[in-house]
C-alpha positions as CSV (number, residue, x, y, z in Angstrom):
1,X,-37.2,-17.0,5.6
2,X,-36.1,-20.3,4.1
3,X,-33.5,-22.8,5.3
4,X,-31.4,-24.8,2.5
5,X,-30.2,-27.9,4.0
6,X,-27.4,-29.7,3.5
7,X,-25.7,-27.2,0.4
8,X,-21.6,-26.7,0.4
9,X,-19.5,-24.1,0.9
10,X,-17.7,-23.6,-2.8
11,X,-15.4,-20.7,-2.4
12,X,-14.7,-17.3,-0.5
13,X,-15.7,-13.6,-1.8
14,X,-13.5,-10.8,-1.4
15,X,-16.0,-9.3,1.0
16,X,-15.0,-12.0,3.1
17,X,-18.3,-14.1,3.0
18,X,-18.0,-17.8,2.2
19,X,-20.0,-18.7,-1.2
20,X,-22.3,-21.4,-2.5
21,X,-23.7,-21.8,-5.5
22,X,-27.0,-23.8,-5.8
23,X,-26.6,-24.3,-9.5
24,X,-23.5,-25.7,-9.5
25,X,-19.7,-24.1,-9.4
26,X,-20.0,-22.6,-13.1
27,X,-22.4,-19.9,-11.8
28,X,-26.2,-20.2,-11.1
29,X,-27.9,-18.7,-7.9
30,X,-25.2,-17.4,-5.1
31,X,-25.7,-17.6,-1.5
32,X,-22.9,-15.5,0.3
33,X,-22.6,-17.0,4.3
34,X,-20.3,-15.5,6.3
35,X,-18.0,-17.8,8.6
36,X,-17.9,-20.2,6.0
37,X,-14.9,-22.3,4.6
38,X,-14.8,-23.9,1.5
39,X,-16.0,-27.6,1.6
40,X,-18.4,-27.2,4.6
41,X,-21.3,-28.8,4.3
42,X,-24.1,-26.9,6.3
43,X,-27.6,-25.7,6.7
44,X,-28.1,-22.2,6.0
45,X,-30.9,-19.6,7.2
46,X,-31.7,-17.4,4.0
47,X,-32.0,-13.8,5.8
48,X,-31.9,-11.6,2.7
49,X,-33.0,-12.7,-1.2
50,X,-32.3,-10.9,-4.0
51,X,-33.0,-11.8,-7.9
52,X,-29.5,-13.4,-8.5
53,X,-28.3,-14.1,-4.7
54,X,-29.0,-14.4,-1.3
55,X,-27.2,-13.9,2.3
56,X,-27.6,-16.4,5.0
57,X,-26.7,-17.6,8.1
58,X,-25.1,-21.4,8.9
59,X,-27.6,-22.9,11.8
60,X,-25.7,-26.1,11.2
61,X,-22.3,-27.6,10.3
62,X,-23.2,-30.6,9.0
63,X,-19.6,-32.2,7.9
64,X,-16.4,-29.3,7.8
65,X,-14.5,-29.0,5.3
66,X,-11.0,-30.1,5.0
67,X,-9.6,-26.5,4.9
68,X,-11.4,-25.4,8.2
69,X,-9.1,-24.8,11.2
70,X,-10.4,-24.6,15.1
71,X,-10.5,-20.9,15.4
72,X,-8.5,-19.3,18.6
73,X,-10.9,-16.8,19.4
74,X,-14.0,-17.4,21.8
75,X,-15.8,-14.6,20.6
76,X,-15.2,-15.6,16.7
77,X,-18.5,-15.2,14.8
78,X,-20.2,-12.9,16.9
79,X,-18.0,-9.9,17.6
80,X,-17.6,-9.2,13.9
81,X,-14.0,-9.1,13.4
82,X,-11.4,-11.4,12.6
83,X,-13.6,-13.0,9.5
84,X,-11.3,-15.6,8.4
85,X,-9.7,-16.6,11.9
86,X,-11.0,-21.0,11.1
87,X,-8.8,-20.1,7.6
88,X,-5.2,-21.2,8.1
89,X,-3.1,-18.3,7.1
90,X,-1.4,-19.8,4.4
91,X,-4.7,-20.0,2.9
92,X,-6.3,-16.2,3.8
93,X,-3.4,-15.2,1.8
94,X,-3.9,-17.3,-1.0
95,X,-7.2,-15.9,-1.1
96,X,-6.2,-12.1,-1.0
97,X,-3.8,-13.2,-3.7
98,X,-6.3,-14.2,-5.6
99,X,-8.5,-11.2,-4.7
100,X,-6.3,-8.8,-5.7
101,X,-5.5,-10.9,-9.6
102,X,-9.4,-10.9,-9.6
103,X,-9.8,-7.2,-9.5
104,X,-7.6,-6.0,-11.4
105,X,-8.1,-8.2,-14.3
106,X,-11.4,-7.8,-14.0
107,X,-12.2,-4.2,-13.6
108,X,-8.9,-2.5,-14.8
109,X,-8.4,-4.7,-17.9
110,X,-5.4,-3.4,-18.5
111,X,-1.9,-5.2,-19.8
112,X,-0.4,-6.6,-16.1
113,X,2.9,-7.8,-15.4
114,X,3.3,-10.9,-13.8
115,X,1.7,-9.9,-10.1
116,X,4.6,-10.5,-7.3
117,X,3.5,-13.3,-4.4
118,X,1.5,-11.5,-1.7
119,X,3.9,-10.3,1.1
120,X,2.8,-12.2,4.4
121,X,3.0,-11.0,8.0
122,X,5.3,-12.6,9.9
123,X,3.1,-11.7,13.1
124,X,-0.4,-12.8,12.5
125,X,-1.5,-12.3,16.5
126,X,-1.0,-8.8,18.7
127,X,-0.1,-7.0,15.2
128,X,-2.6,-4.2,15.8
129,X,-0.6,-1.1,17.5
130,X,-4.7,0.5,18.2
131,X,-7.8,-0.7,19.2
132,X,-11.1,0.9,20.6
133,X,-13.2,0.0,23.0
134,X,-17.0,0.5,24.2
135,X,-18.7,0.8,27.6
136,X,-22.2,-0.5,27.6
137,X,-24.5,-1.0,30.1
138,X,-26.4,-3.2,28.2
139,X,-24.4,-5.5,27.3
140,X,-25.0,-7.9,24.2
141,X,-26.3,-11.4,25.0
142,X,-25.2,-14.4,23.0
143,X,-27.6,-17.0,21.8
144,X,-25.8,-19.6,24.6
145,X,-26.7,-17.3,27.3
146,X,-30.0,-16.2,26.5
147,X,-30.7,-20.5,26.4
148,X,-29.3,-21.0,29.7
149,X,-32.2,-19.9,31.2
150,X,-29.8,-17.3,33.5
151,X,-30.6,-14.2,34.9
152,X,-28.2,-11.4,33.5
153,X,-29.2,-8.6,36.0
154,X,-25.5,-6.9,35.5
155,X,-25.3,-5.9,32.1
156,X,-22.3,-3.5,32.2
157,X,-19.8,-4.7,29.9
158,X,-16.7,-3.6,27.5
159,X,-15.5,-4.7,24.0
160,X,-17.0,-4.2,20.8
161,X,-20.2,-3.2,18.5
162,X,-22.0,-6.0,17.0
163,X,-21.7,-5.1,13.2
164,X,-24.6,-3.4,12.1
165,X,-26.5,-2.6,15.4
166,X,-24.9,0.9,16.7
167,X,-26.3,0.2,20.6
168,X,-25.3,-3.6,21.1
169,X,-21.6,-3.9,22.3
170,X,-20.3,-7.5,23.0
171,X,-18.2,-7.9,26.8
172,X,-14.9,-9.3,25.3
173,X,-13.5,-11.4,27.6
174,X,-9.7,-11.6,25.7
175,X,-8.7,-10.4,22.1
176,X,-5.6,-11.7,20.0
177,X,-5.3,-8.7,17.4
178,X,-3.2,-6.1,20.5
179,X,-0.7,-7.3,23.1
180,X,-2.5,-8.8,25.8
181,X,-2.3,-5.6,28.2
182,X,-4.7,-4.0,25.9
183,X,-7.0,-6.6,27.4
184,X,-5.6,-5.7,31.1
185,X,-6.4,-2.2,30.3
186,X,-9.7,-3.0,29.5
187,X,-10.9,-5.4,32.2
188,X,-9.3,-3.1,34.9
189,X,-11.2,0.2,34.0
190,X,-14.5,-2.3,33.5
191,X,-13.2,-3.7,37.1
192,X,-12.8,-0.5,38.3
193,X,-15.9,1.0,37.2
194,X,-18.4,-1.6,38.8
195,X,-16.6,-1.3,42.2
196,X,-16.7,2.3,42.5
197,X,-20.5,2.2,41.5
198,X,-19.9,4.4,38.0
199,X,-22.5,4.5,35.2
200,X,-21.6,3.0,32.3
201,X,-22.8,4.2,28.8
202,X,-26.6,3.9,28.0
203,X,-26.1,4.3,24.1
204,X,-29.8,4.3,23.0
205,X,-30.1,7.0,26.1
206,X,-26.8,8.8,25.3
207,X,-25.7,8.9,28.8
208,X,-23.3,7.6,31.5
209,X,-19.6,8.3,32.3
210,X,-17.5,5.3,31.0
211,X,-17.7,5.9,27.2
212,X,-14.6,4.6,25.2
213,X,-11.1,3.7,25.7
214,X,-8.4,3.8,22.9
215,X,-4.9,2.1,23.7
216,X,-2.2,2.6,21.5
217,X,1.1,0.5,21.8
218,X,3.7,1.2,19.2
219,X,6.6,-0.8,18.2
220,X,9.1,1.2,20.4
221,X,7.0,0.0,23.4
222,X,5.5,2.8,24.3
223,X,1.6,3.1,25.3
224,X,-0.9,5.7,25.0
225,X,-4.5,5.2,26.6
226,X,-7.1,7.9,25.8
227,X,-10.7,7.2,28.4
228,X,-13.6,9.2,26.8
229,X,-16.3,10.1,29.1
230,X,-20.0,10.8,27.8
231,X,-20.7,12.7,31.8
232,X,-18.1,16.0,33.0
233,X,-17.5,14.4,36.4
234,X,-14.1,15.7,37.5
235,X,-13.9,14.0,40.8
236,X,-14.3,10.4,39.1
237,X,-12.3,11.0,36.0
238,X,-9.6,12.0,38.2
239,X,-9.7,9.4,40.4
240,X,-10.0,6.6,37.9
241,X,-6.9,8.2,35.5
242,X,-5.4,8.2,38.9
243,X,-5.6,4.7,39.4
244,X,-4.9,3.4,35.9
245,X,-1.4,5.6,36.1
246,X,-1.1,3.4,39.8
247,X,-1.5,0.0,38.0
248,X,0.2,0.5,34.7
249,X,3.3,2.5,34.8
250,X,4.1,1.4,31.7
251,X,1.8,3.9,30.1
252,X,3.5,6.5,28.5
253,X,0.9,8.8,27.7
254,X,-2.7,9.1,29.5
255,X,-5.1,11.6,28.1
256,X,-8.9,12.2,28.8
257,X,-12.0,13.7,26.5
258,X,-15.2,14.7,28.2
259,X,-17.3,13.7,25.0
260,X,-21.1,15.2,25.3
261,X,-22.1,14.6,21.8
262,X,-24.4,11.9,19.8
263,X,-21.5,10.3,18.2
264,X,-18.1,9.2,19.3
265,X,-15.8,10.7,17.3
266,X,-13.0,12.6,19.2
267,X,-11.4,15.0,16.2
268,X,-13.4,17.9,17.5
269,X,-13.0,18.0,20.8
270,X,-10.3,19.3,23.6
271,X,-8.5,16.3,24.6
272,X,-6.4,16.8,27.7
273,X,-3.5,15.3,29.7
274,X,-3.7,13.6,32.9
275,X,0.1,12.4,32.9
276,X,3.1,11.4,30.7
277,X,3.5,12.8,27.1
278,X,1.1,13.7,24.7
279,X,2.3,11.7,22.2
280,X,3.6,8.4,21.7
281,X,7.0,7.5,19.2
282,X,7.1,5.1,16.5
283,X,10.0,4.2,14.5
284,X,11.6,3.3,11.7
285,X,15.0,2.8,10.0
286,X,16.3,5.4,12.9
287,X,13.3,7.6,12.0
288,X,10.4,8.9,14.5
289,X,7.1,9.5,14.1
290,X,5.0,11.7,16.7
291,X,1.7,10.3,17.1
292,X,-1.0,11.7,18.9
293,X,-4.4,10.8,19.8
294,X,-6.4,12.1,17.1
295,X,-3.2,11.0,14.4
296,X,-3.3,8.2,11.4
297,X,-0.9,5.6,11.6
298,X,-0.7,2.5,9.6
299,X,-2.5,-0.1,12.4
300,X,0.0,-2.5,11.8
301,X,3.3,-1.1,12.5
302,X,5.5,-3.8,11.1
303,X,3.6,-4.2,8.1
304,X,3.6,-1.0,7.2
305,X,7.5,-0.3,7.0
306,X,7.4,-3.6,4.7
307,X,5.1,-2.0,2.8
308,X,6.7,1.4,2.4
309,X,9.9,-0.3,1.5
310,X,7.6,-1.5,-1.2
311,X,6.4,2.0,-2.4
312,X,10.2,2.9,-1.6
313,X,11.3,0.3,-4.0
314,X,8.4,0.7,-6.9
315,X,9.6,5.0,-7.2
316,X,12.9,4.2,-8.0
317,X,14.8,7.6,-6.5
318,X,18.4,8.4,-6.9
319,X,18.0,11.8,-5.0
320,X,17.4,14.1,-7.6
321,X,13.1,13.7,-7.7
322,X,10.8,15.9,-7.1
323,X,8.1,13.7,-5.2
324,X,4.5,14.3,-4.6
325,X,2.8,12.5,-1.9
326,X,-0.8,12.2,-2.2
327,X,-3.0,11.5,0.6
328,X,-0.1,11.8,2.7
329,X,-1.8,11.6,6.3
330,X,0.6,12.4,8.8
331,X,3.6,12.7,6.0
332,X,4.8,9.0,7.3
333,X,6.0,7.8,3.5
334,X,7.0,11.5,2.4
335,X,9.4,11.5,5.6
336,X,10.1,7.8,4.8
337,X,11.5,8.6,0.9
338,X,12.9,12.3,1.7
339,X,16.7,10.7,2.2
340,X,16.3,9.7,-1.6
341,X,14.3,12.4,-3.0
342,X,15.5,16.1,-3.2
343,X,12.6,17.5,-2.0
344,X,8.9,15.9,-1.1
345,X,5.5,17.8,-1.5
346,X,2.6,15.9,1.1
347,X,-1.4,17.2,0.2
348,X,-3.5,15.5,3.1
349,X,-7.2,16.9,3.8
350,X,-7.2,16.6,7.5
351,X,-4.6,19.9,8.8
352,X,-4.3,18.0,12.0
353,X,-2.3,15.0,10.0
354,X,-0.6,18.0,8.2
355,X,0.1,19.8,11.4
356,X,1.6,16.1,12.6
357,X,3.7,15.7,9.3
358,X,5.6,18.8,9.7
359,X,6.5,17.8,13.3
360,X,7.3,14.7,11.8
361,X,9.9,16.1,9.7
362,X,11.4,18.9,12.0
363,X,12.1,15.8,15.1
364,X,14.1,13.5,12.4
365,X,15.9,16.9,10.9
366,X,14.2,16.7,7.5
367,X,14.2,19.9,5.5
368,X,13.6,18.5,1.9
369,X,9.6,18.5,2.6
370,X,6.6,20.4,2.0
371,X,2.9,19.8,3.3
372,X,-0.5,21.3,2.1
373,X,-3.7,20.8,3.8
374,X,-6.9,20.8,1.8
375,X,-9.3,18.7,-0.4
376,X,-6.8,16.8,-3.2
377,X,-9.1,17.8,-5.8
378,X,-9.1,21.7,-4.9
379,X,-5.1,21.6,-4.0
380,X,-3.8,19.7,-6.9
381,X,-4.4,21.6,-9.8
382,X,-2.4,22.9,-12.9
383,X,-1.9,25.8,-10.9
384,X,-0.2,24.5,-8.0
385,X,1.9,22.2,-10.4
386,X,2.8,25.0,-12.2
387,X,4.0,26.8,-9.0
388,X,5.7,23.7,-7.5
389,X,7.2,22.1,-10.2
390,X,6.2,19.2,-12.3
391,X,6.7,15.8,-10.1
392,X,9.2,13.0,-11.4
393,X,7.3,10.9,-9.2
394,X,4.2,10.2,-7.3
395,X,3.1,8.5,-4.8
396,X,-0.7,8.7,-3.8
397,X,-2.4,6.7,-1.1
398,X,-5.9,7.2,-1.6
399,X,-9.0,6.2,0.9
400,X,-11.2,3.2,0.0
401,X,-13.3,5.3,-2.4
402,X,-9.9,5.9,-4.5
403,X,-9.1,8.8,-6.2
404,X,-11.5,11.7,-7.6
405,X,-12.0,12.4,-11.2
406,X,-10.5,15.6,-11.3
407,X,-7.4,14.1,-9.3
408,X,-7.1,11.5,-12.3
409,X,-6.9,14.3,-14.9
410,X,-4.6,16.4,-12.8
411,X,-2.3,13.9,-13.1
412,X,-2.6,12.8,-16.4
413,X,-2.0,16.6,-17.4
414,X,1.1,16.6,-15.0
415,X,2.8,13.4,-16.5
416,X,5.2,12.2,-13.8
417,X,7.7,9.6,-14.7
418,X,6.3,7.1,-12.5
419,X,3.3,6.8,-10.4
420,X,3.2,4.4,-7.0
421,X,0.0,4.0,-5.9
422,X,-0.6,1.9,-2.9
423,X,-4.5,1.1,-2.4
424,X,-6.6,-0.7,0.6
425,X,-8.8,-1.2,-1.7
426,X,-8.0,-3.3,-5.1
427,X,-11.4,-2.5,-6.7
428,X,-11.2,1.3,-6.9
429,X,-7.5,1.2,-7.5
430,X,-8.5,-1.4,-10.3
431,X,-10.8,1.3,-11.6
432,X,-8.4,4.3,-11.3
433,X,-5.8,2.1,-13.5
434,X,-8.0,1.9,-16.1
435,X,-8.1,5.7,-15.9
436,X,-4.6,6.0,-15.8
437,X,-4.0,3.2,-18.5
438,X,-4.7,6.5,-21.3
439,X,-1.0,7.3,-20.7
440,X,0.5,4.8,-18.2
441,X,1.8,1.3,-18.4
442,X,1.4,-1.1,-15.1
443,X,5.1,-2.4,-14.9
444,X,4.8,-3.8,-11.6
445,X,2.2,-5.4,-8.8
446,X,3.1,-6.2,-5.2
447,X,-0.4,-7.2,-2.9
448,X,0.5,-7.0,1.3
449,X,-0.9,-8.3,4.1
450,X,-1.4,-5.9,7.0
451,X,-4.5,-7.3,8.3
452,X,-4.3,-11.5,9.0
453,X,-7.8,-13.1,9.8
454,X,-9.4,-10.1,8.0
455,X,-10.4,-9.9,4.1
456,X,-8.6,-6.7,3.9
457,X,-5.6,-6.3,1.9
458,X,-3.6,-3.8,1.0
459,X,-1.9,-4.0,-2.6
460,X,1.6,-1.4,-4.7
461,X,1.1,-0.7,-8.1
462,X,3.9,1.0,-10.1
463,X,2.6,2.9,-13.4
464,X,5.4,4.2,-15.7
465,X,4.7,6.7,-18.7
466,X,4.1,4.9,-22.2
């Protein structure tokens, strides 16, 4: 493939690539480059050419440009996360501001109220309350090592996938996004591991004992870790939980999953207790939330009350509503508005976030809610309206896909006074507005930042009936 030498970084997508346009900044041939910021000037490897664009890769930073920051992560730019860390904050969220204006102007072309300022996080390091981790015993080698001319006999390492390759995981040494005993966690079972001679995960081979380690820290300082092993070895899973518990005290909840299977998903499987609770607590306004190993909660704990304030705000309740909650996970916003609703009806697919929401609402002594498990487009019909009442409001919280047809037209039929719907993902909600625009008016926008150094935002829509 092609190098283009010396070309300048105009702009950055919402995908979170850096731009250039050959043919000037009107239009003309694209060339999206990840790790870019606006003003660089750089050579760039063309790895993929399509009719109208190409993707490449920067082999050279020629002069930076005068937005580009020092980035504080030593792995930035190969571990895949953390896109926009050499982006000053101030300026990420300028362009998620700018995002979210984009897409829904674009794709909803609908009448807009003026669209509120983008809500900032006030902690843009250690905001993550979850991360997960991989054993490898292969580890990924960067380009700086394989130069060296080293020999890398010990390959074992733990950290992340490289993005797109499912059996390369890159040894991270530290990482910003979860208080720094996340790291300790880490490094000690890794530590552990090579001392006591265990086998770490062969991914292409789908074997070894040290598979993957969740830790979850919640705002109430609590910690859950949850080891997955891919080998039934009772002796040396109990010995290692046995020593973790030794070192860190301070976890509250230590759990284990023998996990035999191609994949690493955990949903299916028997996860057991080695010691503490089997739960962790969050918290908010005096509330608690349960959450387990296998439950959703918003990854950014802080965030997310600002942003259910938001949602709080947008429905408007005096206490007398009748509230659907679509997509309600583990029932965290129905829970969250029950004080001002009189009563709240939660439709999640999963049963285990349904099983979690009820819990959820019995520990905080909250009778005013009602949870259904199944698909929203099989649980949400006339039918069940009919039987449940017709909402005043709802709020729906949809995956990145957005909603489904059928849910659209549901709720069009139903005709609730006012609609919050908070998205991840300002295309498809951009998409579903235009739906909804056949009876609804948007009377109010509010974008939030949950994820700094990432493209991702998260963005509250209130829809009112015409």
């Amino acid at each position: 493939m092609p190098t283009l030498e010396g070309i300048t970084i105009s702009d950055v997508a919402s995908e979170g690539n850096a731009v250039a346009r050959l043919d000037g900044d009107g239009g003309g041939f694209v060339v999206f480059v990840p790790y870019g910021a606006p003003g660089d000037i750089v050579d760039v490897r063309i790895v993929k050419k399509r009719k109208s664009y190409a993707e490449g890769r920067i082999t050279r930073l020629i002069t930076p440009g005068e937005v580009r920051i020092d980035p504080r992560c030593r792995h930035f730019g190969i571990c895949g996360g953390c896109r926009w860390q050499h982006l000053p904050y101030n300026y990420q969220l300028e362009c998620k501001q700018r995002q979210v204006v984009d897409a829904l102007t674009r794709i909803a072309k609908v009448p807009l109220p003026p669209i509120s300022p983008i809500l900032g996080s006030n902690e843009i390091w250690e905001y993550r309350n979850k991360m997960e981790y991989t054993f490898s015993n292969r580890k990924w080698l960067t380009d700086e090592q394989l130069a060296s001319g080293e020999s890398f006999d010990d390959r074992d390492g733990a950290g992340f996938h490289i993005p797109g390759a499912f059996d390369k995981v890159l040894d991270i040494e530290q990482c910003h996004l979860q208080d720094d005993l996340s790291n300790r966690l880490r490094r000690f079972v890794k530590d552990y591991g090579r001392e006591h001679g265990l086998s770490f995960y062969d991914l292409r081979a789908q074997q070894g004992l040290l598979r993957n380690m969740m830790v979850r820290i919640a705002s109430t300082g609590e910690v859950m870790v949850v080891m997955m092993f891919g080998a039934d070895d009772a002796a040396a899973i109990e010995a290692l939980l046995d020593a973790l518990r030794a070192s860190f005290p301070q976890i509250t909840s230590l759990l284990y999953v023998v996990n035999l299977k191609v994949n690493d998903t955990i949903g299916d499987l028997d996860i057991k207790l080695h010691s503490g609770r089997e739960y962790i607590e969050e918290e908010m306004e005096g509330l608690r939330f349960r959450v387990g190993p296998k439950s959703f909660y918003q990854t950014n704990s802080r965030q997310a009350y600002e942003l259910y304030k938001v949602a709080r705000s947008f429905a408007g309740l005096n206490g007398n509503e009748l509230v659907y909650d679509l997509y309600t996970g583990t029932g965290t916003i129905a829970n969250f508005v029950s004080r001002s609703a009189r009563r709240v009806i939660g439709i999640e697919y999963v049963p285990e976030a349904i099983a979690d929401a009820k819990i959820n609402s019995e520990v905080n002594g909250i009778d005013n809610t009602l949870f259904y498990a199944g698909d929203m487009k099989d649980v949400l019909t006339d039918d069940f309206i009919a039987e449940h009442g017709r909402p005043d409001v709802m709020i729906v919280d949809p995956p990145r896909a957005g909603m489904h047809g059928d849910v659209v037209e549901v709720i069009l039929r139903a005709e609730p006074a006012r609609i919050v719907y908070v998205s991840c993902n300002p295309a498809t909600q951009a998409r579903d507005l235009a739906l909804l625009d056949a009876k609804y008016a948007v009377t109010a926008v509010q974008p939030v930042d949950m994820f700094p150094h990432t493209q991702h935002v998260e963005n509250v829509v209130r829809l009112e009936l015409k």
